[in-house]
C-alpha positions as CSV (number, residue, x, y, z in Angstrom):
1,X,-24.5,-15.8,11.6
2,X,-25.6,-19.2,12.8
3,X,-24.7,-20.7,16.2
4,X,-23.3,-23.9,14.5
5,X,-21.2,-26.0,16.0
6,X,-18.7,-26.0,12.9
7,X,-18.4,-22.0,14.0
8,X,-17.8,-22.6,17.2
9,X,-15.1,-25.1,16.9
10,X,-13.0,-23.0,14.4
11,X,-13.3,-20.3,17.0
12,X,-12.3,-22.2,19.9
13,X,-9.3,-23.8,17.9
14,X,-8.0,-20.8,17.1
15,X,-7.8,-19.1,20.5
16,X,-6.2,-22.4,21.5
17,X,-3.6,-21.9,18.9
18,X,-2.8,-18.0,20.3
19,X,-5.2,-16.0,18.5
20,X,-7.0,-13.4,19.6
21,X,-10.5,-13.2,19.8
22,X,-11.2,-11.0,17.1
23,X,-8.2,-12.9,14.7
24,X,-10.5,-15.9,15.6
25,X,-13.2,-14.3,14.9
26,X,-12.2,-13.3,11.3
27,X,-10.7,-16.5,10.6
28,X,-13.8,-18.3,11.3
29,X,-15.2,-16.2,9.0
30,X,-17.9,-14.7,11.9
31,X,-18.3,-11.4,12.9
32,X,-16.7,-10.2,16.3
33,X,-19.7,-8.7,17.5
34,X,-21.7,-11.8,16.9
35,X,-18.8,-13.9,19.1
36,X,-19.1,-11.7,21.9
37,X,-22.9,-11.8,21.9
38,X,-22.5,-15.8,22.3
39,X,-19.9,-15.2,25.0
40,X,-22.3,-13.0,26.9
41,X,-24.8,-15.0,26.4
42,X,-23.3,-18.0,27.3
43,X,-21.8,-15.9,30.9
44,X,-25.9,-15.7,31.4
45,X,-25.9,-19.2,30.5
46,X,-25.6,-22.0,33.5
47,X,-26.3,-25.1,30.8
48,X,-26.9,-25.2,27.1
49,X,-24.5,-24.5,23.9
50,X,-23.7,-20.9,24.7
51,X,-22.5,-21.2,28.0
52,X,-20.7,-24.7,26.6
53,X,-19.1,-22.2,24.2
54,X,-18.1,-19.7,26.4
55,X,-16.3,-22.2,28.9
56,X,-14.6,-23.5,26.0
57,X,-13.3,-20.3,25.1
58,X,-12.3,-19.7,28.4
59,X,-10.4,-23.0,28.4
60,X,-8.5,-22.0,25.2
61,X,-7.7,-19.2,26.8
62,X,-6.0,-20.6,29.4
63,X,-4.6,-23.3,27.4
64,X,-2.9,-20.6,25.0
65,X,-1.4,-18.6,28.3
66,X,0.5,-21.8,30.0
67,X,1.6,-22.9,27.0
68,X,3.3,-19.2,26.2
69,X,4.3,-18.8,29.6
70,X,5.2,-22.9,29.9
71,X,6.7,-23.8,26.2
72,X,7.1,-27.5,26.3
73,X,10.3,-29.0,25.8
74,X,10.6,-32.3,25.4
75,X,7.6,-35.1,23.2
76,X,6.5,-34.5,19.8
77,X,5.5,-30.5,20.0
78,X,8.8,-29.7,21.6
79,X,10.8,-27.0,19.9
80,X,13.7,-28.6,17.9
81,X,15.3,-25.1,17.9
82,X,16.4,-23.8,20.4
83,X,17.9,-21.0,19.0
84,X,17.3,-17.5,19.4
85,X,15.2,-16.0,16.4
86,X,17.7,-14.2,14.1
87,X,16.9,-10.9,12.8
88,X,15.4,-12.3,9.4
89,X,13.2,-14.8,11.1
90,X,11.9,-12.3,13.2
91,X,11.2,-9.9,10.7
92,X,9.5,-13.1,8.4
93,X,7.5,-14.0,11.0
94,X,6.1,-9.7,11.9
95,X,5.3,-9.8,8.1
96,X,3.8,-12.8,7.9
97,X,1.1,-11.1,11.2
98,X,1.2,-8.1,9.2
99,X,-0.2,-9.6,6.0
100,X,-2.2,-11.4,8.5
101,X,-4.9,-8.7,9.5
102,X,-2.8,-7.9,13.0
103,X,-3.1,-4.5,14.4
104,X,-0.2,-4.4,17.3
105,X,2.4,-6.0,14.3
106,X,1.3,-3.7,11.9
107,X,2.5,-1.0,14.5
108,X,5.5,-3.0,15.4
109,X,6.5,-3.2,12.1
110,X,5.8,0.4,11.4
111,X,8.0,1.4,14.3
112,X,10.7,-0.5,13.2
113,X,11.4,-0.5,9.4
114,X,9.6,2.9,7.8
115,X,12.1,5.6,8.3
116,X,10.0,8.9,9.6
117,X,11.1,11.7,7.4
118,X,11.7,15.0,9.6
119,X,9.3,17.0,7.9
120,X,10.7,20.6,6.7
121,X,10.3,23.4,9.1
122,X,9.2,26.2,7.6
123,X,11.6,29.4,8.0
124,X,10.7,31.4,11.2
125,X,9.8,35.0,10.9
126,X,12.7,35.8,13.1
127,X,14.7,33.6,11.0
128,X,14.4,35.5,7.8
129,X,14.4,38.8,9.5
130,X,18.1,37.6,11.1
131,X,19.0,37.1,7.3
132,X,17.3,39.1,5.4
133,X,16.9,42.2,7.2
134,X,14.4,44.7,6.5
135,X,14.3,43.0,2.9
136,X,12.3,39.7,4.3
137,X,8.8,41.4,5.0
C-alpha cells in the first residue's frame, strides 16, 4: 500500500472520530500492519511525512479521549439528548458495531442476547449404578 496522503487522512479522521486503529485501518481500506509500519517509522522519524503521520495520529488520539471523557455541551456538536440510551437504542447501536467488523461488541453482544444452553451431563457411573443396580454394567 502506498504512503499517500489520501490514506493517511482517512486514517487519521477516523481515530479522530473514535475508531480504533485497526477499525481505521480497515476502513481506510489499508492493512494494519502496513499502518503500524508508518507509525514506527514515523516514531524513528524527527521530520518528513511519516513522522507528520504519526503525530497526527497521536493528536487524534488525544482528540478522541477529551472529547469521550469531556462530551461538549453546548454549540453546534452538542448532544440535543440528553437522555439516557434506552434499552433499544442501546442494543441498535451494539448491532450496528457488530455488523461493523468490532471484536469487543461482538463479545458484548454475545454475552448478552445468545442464551448458553447447559449442555447435557451425561449419566455418572455411580448415577446409574444408584438406579439401576447391578443391571447398569
Amino acid at each position: 500500500m502506498k504512503f499517500g496522503p489520501s490514506a493517511r487522512v482517512t486514517v487519521v479522521e477516523h481515530m479522530a472520530d473514535g475508531c480504533t486503529l485497526a477499525e481505521a485501518a480497515t476502513r481506510a481500506q489499508v492493512p494494519l500492519s502496513t499502518v503500524k509500519y508508518w507509525i514506527t517509522r514515523g516514531k524513528r522519524e524527527d521530520i518528513g511525512p511519516y513522522h507528520d503521520f504519526d503525530a497526527a495520529i497521536a493528536a487524534a488520539r488525544d482528540a478522541s479521549e477529551r472529547a469521550c471523557r469531556f462530551p461538549q455541551t453546548d454549540g453546534p456538536e452538542a448532544s440535543t439528548d440528553p437522555e439516557p440510551m434506552t434499552p433499544a437504542e442501546f442494543r441498535h447501536h451494539l448491532e450496528g458495531a457488530v455488523r461493523a467488523g468490532s471484536p469487543p461488541a461482538m463479545k458484548l453482544w454475545a454475552d448478552r442476547f445468545l442464551v448458553a444452553e447447559e449442555p447435557e451431563k451425561p449419566e455418572s457411573a455411580i448415577a446409574r449404578l444408584a438406579v439401576h443396580g447391578d443391571d447398569a454394567a
